[in-house]
C-alpha positions in Angstrom: -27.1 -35.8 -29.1 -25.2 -33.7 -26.4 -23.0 -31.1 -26.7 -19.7 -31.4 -24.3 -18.1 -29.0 -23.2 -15.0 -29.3 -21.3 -13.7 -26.4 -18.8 -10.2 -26.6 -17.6 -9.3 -25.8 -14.3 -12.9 -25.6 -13.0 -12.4 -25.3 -9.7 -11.0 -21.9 -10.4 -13.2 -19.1 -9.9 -12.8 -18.7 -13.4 -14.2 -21.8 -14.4 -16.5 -21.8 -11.5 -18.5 -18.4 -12.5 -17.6 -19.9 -16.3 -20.2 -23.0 -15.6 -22.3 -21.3 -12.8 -23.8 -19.1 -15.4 -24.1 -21.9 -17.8 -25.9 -24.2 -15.2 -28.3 -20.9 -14.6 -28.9 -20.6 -18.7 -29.6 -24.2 -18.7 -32.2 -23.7 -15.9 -33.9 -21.2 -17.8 -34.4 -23.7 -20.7 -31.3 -23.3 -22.7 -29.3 -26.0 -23.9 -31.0 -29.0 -22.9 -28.7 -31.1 -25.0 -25.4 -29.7 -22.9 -23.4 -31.5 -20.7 -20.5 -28.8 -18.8 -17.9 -31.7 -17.7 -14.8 -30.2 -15.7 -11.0 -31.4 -14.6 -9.5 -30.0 -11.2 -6.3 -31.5 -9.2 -7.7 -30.6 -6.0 -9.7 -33.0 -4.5 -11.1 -30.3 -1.8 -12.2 -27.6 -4.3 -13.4 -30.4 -6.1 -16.3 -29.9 -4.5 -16.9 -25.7 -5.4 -17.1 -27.0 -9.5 -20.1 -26.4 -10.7 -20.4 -28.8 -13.6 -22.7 -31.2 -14.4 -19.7 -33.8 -14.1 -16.1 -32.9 -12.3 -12.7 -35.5 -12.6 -10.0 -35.5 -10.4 -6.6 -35.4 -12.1 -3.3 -35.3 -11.3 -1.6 -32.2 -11.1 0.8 -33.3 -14.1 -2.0 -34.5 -16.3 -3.3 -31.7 -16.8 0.1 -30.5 -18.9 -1.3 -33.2 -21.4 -4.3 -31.9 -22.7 -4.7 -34.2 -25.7 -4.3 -37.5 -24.0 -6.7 -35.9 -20.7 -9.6 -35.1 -23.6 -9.3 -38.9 -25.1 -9.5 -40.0 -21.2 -12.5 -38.5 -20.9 -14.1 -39.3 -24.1 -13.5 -42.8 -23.3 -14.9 -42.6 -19.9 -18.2 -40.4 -21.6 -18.3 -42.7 -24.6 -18.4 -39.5 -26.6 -17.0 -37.2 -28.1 -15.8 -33.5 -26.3 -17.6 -30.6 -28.9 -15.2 -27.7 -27.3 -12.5 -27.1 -24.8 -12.5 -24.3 -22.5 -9.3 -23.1 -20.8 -10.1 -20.9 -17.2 -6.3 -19.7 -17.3 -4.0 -17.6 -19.6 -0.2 -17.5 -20.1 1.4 -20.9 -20.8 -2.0 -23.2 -20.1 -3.6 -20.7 -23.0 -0.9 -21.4 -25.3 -1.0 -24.7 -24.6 -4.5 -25.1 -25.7 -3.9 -23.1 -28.9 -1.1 -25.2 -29.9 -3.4 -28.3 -30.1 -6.4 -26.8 -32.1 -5.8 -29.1 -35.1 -6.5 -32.0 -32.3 -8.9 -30.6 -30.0 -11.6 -28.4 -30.6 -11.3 -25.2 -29.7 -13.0 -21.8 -30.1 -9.7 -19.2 -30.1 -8.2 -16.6 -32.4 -5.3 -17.4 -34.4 -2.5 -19.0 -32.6 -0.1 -16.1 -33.6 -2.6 -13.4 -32.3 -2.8 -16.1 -28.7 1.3 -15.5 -29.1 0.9 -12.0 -29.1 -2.0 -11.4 -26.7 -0.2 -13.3 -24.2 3.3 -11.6 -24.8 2.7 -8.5 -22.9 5.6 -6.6 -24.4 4.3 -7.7 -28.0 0.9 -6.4 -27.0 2.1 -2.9 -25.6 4.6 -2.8 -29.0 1.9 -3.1 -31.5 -0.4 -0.9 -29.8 1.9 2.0 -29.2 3.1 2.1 -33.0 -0.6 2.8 -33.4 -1.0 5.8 -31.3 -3.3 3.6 -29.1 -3.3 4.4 -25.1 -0.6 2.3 -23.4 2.1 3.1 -20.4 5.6 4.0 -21.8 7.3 0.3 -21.5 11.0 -0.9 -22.1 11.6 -4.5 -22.8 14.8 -5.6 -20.5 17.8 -7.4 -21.8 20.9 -6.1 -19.6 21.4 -4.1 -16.8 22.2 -1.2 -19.0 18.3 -1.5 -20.0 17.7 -1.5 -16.7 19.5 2.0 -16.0 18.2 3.4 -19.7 14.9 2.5 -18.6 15.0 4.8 -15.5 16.5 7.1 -17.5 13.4 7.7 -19.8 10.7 6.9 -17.5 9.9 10.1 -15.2 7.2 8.6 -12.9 9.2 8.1 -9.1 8.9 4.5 -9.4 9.0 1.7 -12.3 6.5 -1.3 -12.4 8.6 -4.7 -13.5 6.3 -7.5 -14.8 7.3 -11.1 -16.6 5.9 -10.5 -20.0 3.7 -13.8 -19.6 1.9 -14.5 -16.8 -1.5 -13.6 -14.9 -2.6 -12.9 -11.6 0.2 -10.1 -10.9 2.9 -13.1 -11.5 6.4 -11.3 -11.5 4.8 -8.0 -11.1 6.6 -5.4 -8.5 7.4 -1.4 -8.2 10.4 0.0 -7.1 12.2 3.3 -7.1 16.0 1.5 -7.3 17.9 0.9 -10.4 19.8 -1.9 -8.2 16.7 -3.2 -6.6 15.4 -4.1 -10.1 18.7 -5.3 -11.8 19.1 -7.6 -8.8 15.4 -9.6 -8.8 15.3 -9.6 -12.6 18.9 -11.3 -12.4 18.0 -13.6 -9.8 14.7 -15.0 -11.1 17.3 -15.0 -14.5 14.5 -12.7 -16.1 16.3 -11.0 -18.9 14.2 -11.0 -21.8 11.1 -11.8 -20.4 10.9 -9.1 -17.9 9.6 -5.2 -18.7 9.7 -1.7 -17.1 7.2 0.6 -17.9 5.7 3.6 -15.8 3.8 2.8 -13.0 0.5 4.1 -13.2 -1.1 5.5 -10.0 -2.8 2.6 -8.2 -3.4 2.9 -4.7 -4.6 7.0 -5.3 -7.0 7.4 -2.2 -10.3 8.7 -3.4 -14.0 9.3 -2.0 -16.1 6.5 -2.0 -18.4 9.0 -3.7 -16.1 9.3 -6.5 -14.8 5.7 -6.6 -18.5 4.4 -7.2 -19.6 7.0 -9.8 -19.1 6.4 -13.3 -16.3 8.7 -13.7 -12.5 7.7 -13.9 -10.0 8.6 -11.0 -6.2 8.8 -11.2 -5.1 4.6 -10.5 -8.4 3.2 -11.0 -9.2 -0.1 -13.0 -11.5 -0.5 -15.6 -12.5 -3.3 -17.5 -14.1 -4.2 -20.5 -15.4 -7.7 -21.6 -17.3 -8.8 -24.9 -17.8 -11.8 -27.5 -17.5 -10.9 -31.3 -18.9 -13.4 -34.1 -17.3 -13.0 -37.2 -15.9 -9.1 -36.4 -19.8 -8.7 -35.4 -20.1 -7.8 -31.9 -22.6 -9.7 -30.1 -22.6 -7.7 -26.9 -20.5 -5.9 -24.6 -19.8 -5.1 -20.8 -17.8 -2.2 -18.9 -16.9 -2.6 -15.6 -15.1 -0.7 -12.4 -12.6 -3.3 -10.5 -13.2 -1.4 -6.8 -10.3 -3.4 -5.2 -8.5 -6.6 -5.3 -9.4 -8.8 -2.7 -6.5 -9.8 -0.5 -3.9 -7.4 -2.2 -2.2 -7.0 1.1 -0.7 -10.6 0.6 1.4 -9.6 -3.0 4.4 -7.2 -3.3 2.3 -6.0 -6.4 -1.0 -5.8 -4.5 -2.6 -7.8 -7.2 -3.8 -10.9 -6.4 -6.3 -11.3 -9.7 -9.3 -12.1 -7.5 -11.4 -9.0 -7.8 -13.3 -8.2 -4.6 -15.7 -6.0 -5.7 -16.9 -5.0 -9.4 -19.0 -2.2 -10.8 -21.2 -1.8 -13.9 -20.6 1.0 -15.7 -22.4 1.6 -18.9 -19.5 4.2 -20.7 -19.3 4.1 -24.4 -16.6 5.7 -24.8 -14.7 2.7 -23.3 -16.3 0.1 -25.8 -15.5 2.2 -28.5 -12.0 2.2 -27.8 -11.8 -1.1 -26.9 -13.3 -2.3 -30.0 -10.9 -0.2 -32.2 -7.9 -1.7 -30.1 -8.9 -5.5 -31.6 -9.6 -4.2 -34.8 -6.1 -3.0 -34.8 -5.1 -6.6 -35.6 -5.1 -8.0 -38.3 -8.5 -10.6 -38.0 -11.9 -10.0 -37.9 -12.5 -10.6 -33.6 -14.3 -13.4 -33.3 -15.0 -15.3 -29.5 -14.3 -13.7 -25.9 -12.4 -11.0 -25.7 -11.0 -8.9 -22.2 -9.0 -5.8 -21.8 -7.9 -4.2 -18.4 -7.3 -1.0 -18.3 -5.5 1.7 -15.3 -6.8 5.1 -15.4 -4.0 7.7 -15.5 -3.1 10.9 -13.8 -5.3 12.9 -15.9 -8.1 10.2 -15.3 -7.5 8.6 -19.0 -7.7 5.1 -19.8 -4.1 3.2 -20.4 -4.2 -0.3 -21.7 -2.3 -2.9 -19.1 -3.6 -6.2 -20.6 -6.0 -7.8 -23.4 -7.1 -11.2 -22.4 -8.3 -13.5 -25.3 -10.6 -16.4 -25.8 -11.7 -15.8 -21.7 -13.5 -15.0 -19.5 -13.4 -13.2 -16.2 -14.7 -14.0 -12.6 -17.1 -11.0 -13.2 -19.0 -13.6 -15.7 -21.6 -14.9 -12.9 -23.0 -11.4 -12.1 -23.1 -10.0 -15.0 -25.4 -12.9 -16.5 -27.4 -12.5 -13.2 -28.1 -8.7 -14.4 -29.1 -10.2 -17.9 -25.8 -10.5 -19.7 -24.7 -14.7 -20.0 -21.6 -14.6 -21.7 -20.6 -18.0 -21.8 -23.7 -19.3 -22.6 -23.6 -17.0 -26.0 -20.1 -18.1 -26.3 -21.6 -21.1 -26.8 -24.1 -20.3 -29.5 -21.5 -18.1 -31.3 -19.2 -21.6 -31.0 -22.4 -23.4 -32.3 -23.8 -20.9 -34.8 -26.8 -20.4 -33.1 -28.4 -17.5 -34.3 -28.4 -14.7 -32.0 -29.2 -11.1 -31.2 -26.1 -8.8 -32.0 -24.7 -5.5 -31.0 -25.5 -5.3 -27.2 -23.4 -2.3 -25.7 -23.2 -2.3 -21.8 -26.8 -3.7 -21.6 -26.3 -4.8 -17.6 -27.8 -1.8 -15.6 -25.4 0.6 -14.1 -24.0 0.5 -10.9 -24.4 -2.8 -9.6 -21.8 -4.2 -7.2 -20.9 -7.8 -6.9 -19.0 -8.4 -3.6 -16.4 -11.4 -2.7 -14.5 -12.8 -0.3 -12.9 -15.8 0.9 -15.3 -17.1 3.3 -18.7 -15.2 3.1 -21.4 -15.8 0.6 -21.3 -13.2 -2.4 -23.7 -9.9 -2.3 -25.0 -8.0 -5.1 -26.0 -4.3 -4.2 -26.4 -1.4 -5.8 -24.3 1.5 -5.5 -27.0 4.3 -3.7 -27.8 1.5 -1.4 -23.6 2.1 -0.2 -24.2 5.8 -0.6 -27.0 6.3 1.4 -25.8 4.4 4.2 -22.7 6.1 4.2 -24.5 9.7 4.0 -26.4 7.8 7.3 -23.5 6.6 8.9 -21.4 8.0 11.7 -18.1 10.2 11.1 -15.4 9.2 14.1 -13.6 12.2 15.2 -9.3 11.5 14.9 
């Protein structure tokens, strides 16, 4: 009998790397018995899914999730085992509203509430002493001009408490700059200010692809727990965001180039921020982090129940996330407590357009120690 699985927005790069590395477990012998179906609105990257079966929906269908899983069953005369969702903010709370009619493989739906709630996130992590920028939810202006007040880095960063991708996200140095877009996109409530960290620090390329942490650079840890057990566990560098010249925030959420890192001391923090919850962790788990002036980690976001477009890579260096995501779902028996077990410094390269590279980082190194220096 098959096991269906069906991946929501697949034609996102999400979803893309989500069933790429599925469809490279399955040729490899595992999971003969599943079938990766996929919905996308977009008739044109339609044809970048890499499921074994795509739909094309409307763009509005997709807001139903219940009645689009029955469509399909019907059309599969079968039943869908799991439901996979490629995007967070409202379409992840979505999903976790419906769990007592779809199957699902998420953490509570109040933990999805709070995950997702950036300010509820940064509140229950800062009463515990864990690492987080100093952050003011906004109701008025006058929170506005308090804000400033407190926060002693030159300029603010302003984010919608939901959202992904940089959605809402700006910095600005003016009290009246702020009030005014928070007022206009009528974002009291839902926006915050907190101190901006120190993106966009210029460092060696030397330094940027060591292991060590810079003022402003982005980490990122990814792992899948069973039961509070974890199962296994991945630390990465984000180098840059591709395309960040097109957003006011310069993130875009399309990495363009990630880094293995195998640091410890990052999955041991990481792992005592979602034990700080009350649950024992159990299915895919994300956390982004900015590395501050003194080069220490500070928690931006923790993603739950997905995964990242790093996911293709990583289980090309050994590490297949979703397809043990699938035999944690399934209780398959599997090997546990794998800490950063892809090998360090590996680089996977994207961009809009040209095929995607994996190198390793002396390969960069020595051709920069062999390239020319242009005199100013």
């Amino acid at each position: 009998m098959s096991f269906n699985i069906l991946v929501l927005h697949s034609d996102r790069s999400t979803g893309i790397h989500f069933a790429q590395s599925l469809q490279a477990a399955k040729k490899q012998g595992w999971g003969k018995d599943v079938t990766i179906l996929g919905v996308c609105s977009h008739p044109i990257r339609m044809q970048l899914c890499k499921n074994d079966t795509t739909y094309i929906i409307g763009e509005d269908d997709i807001d139903d999730i219940h009645a689009l899983v029955k469509w399909i069953e019907r059309k599969i005369d079968a039943s869908i085992n799991l439901v996979y969702e490629t995007k967070s903010a409202r379409y992840m709370l979505a999903i976790s509203s419906l769990r007592d009619h779809i199957p699902v493989f998420l953490p509570p739906h109040s933990l999805i509430e709070m995950f997702e709630d950036k300010y509820k996130t940064y509140a229950h992590l800062n009463n515990r002493g864990l690492p987080v920028p100093e952050t003011y939810l906004v109701s008025s202006p006058e929170d506005v001009e308090n804000a400033f007040r407190k926060i002693t880095t030159s300029e603010v960063w302003v984010r919608n408490i939901y959202g992904q991708a940089g959605y809402g996200t700006f910095s600005s140095n003016s009290i009246e700059e702020v009030t005014t877009i928070i007022a206009k996109r009528n974002g009291w409530r839902h926006y915050t200010i907190a101190e901006k960290m120190p993106i966009g620090y210029k460092h060696s390329w030397r330094d940027q692809l060591s292991s060590s942490f810079f003022p402003g650079e982005m980490v990122t840890w990814i792992a899948l727990y069973n039961q509070g057990e974890l199962v296994a566990s991945q630390v990465r560098k984000r180098l840059y965001w591709e395309h960040s010249d097109l957003t006011s925030s310069g993130v875009t959420g399309y990495s363009g180039a990630n880094m293995t890192v195998s640091r410890k001391d990052v999955h041991d923090l990481s792992d005592r921020i979602v034990r700080s919850f009350d649950w024992k962790p159990h299915g895919a788990l994300g956390i982004d982090y900015v590395a501050d002036d003194k080069g220490d980690l500070k928690l931006t976001e923790i993603q739950a129940s997905r995964f990242y477009t790093s996911t293709y890579p990583m289980a090309l260096l050994g590490l297949n996330l979703p397809q043990l995501y699938i035999d944690v779902f399934r209780s398959t028996k599997i090997a546990i407590g794998r800490v950063n077990p892809c090998p360090e410094g590996y680089i996977y390269i994207q961009r809009f357009g040209s095929e995607n590279v994996m190198v390793h980082r002396d390969r960069i190194l020595s051709e920069l120690k062999e390239g020319y220096k242009l005199s100013s």
